[in-house]
N, CA, C and O of each residue as an XYZ file, in Angstrom:
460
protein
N      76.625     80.311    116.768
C      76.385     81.715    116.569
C      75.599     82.206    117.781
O      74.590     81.672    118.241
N      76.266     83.405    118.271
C      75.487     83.902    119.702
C      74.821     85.389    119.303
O      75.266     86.298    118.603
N      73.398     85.232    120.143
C      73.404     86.977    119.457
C      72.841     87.902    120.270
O      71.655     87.872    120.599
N      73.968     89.086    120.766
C      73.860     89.868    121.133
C      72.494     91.255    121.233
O      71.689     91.419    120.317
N      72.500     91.863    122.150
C      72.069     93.148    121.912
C      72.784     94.752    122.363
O      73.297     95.051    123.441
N      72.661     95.347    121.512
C      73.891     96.055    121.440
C      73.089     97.544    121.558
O      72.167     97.790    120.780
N      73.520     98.541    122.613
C      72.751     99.875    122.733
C      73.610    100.694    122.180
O      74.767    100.859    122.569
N      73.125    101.200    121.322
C      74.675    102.755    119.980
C      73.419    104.201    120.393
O      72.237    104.330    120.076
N      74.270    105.019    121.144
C      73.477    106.501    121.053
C      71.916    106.252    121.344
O      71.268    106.522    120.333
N      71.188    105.863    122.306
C      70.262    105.042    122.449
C      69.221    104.155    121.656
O      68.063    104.028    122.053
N      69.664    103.597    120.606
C      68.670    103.302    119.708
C      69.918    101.651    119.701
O      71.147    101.598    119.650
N      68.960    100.648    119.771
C      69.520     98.933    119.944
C      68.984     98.159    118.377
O      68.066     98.171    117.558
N      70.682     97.332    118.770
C      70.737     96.721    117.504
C      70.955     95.285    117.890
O      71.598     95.063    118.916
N      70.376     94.054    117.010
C      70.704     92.533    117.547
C      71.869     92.444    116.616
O      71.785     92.537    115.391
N      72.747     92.293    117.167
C      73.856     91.716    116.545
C      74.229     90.374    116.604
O      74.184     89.932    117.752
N      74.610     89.514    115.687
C      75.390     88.179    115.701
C      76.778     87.925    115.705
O      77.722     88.510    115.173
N      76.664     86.566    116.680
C      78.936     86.871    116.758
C      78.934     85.240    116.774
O      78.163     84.456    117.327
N      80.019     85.035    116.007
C      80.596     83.575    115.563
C      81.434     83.355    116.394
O      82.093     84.289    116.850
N      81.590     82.316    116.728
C      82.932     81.880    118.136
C      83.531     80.942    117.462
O      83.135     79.819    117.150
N      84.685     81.571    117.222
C      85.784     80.783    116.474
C      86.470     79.765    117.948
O      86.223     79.721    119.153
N      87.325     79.128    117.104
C      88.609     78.154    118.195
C      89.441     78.710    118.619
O      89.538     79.807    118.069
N      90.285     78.520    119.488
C      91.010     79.224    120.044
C      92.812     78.553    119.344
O      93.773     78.240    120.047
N      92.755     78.527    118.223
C      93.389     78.763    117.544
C      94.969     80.022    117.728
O      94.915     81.250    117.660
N      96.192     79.170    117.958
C      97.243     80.293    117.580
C      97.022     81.345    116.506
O      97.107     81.174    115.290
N      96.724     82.468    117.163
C      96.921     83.554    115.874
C      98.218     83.535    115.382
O      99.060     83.438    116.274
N      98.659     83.599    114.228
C      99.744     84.279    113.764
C     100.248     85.727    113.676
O      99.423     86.590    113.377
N     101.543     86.082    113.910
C     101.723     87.196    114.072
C     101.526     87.836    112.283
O     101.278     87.266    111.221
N     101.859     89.676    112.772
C     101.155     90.300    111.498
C     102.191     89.893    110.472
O     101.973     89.332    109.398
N     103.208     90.221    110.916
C     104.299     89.623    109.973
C     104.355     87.926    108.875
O     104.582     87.723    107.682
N     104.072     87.161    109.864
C     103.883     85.719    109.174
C     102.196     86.001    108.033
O     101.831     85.465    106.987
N     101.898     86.513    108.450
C     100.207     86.747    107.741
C     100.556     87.669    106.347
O     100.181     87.341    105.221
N     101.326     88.852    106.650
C     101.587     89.684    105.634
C     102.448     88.693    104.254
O     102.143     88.658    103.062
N     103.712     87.892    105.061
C     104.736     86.723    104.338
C     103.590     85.971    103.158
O     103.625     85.983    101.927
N     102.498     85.274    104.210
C     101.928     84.295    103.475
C     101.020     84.758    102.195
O     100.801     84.143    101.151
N     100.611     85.908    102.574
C      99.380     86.238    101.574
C     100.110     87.450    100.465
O     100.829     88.360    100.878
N      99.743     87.230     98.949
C     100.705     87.855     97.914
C      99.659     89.707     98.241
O      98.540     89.887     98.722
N     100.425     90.453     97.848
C     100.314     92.090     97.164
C      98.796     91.649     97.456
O      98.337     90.538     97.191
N      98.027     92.822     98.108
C      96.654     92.307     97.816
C      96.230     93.725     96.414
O      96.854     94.775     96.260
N      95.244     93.337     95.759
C      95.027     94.559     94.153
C      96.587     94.487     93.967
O      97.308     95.416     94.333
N      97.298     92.821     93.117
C      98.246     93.020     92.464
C      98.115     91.386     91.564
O      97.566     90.335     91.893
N      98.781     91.727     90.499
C      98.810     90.444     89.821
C      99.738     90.166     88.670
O      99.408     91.023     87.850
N     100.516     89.598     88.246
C     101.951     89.263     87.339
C     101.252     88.991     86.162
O     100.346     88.180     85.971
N     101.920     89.960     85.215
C     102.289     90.176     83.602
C     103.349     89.620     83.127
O     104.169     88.931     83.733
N     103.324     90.047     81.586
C     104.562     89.732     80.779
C     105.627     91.214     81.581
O     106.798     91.217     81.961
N     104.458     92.433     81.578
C     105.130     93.387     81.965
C     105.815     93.815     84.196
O     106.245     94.817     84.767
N     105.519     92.404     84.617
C     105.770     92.175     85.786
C     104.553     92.649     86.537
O     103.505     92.969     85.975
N     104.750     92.675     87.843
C     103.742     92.908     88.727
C     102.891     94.204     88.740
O     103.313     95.282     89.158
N     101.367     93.942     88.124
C     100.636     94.870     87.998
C     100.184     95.366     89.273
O     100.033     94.415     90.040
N      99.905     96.485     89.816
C      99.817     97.271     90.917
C      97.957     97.932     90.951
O      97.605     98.990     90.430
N      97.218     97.151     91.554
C      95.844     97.730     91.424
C      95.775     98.944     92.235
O      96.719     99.316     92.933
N      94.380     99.718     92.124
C      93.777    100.526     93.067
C      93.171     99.845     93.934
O      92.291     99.001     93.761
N      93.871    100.389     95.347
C      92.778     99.888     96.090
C      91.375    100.274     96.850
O      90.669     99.793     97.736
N      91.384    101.608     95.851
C      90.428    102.532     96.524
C      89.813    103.329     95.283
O      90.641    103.669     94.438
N      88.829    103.585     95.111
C      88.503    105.156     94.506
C      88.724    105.787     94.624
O      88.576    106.177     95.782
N      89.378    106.762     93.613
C      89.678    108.220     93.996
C      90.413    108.819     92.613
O      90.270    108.269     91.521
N      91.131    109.889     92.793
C      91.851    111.157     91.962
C      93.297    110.712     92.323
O      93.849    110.964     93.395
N      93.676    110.224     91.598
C      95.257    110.421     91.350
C      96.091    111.871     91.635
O      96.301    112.658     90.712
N      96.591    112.160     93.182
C      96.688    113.295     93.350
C      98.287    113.437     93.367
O      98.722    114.518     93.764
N      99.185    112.469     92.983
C     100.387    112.786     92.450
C     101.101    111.584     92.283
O     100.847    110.596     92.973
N     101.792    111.594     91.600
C     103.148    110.794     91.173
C     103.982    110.912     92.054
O     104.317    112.035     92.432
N     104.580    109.633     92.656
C     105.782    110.005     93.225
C     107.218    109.562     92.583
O     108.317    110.093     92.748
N     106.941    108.679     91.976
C     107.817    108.132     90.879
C     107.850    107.873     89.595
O     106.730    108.014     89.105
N     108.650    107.556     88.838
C     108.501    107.336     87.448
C     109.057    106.236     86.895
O     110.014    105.683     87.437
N     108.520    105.796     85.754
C     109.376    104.542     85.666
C     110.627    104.696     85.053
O     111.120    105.489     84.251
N     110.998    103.691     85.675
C     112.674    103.150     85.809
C     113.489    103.315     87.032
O     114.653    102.986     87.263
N     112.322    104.086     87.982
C     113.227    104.190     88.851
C     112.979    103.007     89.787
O     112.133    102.166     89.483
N     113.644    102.918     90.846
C     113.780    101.367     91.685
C     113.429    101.654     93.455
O     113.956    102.341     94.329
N     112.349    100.796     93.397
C     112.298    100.883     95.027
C     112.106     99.803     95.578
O     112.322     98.727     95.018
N     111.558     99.957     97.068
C     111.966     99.223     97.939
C     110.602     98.744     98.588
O     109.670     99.548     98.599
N     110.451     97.622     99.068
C     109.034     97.395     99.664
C     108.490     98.172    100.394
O     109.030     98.311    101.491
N     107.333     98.921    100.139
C     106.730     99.810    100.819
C     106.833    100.865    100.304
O     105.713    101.365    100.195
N     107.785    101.643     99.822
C     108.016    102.644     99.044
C     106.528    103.088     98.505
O     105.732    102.276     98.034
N     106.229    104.720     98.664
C     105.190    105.310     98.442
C     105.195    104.989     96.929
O     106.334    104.574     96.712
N     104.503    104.972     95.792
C     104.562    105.189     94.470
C     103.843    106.584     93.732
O     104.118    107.337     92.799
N     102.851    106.448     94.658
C     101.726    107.746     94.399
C     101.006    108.270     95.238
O     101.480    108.203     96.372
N      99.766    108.917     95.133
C      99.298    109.527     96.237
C      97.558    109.108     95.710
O      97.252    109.415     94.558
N      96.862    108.651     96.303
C      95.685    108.499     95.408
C      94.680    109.533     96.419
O      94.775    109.151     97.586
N      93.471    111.091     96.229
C      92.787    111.332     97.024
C      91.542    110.466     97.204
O      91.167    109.714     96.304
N      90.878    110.580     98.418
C      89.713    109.606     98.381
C      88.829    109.867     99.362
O      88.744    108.918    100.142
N      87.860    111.149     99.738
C      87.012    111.405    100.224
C      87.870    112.202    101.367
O      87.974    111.898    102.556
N      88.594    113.572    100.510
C      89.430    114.322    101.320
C      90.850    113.552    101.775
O      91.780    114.070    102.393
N      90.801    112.825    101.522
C      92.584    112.222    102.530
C      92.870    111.848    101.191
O      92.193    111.821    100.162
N      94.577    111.438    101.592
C      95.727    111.567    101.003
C      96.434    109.877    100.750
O      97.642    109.668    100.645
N      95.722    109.172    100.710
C      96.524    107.589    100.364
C      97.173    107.708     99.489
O      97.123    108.251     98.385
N      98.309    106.737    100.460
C      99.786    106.632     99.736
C      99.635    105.432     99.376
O      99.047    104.595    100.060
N     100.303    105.150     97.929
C     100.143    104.205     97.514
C     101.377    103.067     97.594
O     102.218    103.258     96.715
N     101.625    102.047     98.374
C     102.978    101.604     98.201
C     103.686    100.339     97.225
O     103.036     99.463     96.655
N     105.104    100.484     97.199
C     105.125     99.012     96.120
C     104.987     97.672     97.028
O     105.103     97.534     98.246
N     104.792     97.035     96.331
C     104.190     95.327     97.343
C     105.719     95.086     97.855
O     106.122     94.875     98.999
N     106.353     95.175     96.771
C     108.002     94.320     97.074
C     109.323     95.171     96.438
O     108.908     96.295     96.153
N     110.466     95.072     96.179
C     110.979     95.987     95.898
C     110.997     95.352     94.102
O     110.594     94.433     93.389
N     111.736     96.548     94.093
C     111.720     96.144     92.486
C     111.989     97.492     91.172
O     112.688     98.445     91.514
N     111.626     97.481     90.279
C     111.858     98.560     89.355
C     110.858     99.048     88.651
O     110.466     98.176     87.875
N     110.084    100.308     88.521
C     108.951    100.680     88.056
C     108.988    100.171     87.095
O     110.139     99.736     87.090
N     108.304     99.721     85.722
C     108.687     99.126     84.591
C     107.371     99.997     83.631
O     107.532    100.072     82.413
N     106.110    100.621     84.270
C     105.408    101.437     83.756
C     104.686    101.960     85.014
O     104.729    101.473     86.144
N     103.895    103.245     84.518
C     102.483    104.127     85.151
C     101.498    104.433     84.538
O     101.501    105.364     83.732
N     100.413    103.677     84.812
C      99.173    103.590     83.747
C      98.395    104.714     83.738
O      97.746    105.098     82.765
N      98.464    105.390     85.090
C      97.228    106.628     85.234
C      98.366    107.777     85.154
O      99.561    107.500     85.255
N      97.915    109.009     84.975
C      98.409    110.267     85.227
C      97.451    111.479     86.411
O      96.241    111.621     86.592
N      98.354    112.000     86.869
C      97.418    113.097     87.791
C      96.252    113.571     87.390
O      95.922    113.860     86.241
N      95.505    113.658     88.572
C      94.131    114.024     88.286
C      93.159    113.256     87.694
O      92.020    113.720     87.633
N      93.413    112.079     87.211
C      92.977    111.108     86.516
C      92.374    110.085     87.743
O      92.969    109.644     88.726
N      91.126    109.903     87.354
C      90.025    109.335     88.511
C      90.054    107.792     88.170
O      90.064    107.457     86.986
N      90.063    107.226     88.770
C      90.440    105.730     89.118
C      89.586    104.843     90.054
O      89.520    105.132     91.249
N      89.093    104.040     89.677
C      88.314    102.637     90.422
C      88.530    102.256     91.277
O      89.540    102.758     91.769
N      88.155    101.644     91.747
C      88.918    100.303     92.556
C      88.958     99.080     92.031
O      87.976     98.401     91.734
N      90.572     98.660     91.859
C      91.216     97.354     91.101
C      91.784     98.311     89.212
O      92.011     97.832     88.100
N      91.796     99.425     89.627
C      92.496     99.845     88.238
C      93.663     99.196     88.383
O      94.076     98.769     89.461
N      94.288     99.088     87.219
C      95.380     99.329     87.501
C      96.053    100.370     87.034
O      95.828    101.065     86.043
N      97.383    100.453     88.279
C      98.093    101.674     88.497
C      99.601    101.865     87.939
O      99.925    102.773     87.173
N     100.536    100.793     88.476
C     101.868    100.476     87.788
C     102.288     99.489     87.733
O     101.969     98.852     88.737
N     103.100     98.739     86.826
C     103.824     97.484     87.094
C     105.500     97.641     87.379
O     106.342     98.464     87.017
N     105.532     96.448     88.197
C     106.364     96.403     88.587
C     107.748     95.588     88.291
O     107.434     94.734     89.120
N     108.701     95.236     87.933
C     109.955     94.298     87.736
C     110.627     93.682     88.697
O     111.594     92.972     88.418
């Protein structure tokens, strides 16, 4: 561990920095492959869809039964003025929607499951 000193707007901070190995990174793609939906987890009713943020449920974009595609927006969640889109992990078929608009939400609610 090495530790820095660091000048922000004139006022200094000691910072600490870990020196990893020089290790092949993996690209974003192989990283995204390996690691599951992050705020998601499998039901009887298929893949539950968490929040990953606090905020107001500021719209629906779908409903269930209908079918999408990885990435596909699902909703819109607000969260300290902005507009997060919420997407599906993988493709699949809405199978429910737990929150409704305007309806204020955690982080790790859950939001929809998936098929």
């Amino acid at each position: 561990m090495k530790t820095y000193k660091v000048k922000v707007n004139g006022k200094e901070y000691l910072v600490e920095l870990e020196e990893v190995e020089n290790a092949p990174a993996a690209t974003a793609a192989q990283q995204k492959a390996a690691t599951p939906a992050a705020g998601s987890q499998t039901t009887a009713q298929g893949e539950v869809v968490k929040a990953p943020i606090q905020g107001t449920v500021f719209k629906l974009l779908k409903k269930p039964g209908d079918t999408v595609a990885a990435g596909d927006a699902v909703m819109i969640i607000e969260a300290m003025k902005m507009e997060n889109e919420i997407p599906a992990p993988r493709a699949g078929k809405i199978t429910a929607i737990m929150v409704t608009t305007g309806q204020q939400v955690d982080n790790n609610a859950p939001l929809f499951s998936l098929m």
